[in-house]
C-alpha positions in Angstrom: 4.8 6.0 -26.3 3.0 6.5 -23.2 1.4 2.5 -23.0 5.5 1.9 -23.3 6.5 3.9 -21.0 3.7 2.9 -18.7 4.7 -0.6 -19.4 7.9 -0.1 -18.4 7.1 1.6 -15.2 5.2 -1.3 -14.0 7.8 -3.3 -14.8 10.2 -1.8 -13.0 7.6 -1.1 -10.1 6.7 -4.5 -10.0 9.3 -5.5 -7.3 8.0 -3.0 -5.0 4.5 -3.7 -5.4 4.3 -6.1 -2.1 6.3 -3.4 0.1 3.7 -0.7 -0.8 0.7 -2.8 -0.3 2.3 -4.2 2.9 2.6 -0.7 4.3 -0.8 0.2 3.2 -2.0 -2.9 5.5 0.3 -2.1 8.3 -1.3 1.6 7.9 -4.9 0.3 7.9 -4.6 -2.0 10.3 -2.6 0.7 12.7 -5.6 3.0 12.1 -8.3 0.0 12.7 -6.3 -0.3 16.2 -6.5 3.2 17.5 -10.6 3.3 16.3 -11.2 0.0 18.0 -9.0 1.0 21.4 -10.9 4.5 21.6 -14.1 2.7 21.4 -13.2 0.9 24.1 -12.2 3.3 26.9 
């Protein structure tokens, strides 16, 4: 029940697996900015 369900889930979350891992890069590299600006001032 739960490996179906869980199946299911990734399924469906399939699809949305590319925006989530896109705004985890846009987050990263947003952060990586402000670290490398501070550094230099």
């Amino acid at each position: 029940m739960h490996w179906e369900a869980s199946a299911e889930l990734r399924r469906i979350s399939t699809s949305h697996d590319l925006y989530f891992i896109s705004l985890q890069q846009i987050f990263f590299f947003m952060c990586y900015v402000n670290v490398y600006l501070r550094d230099i001032k």
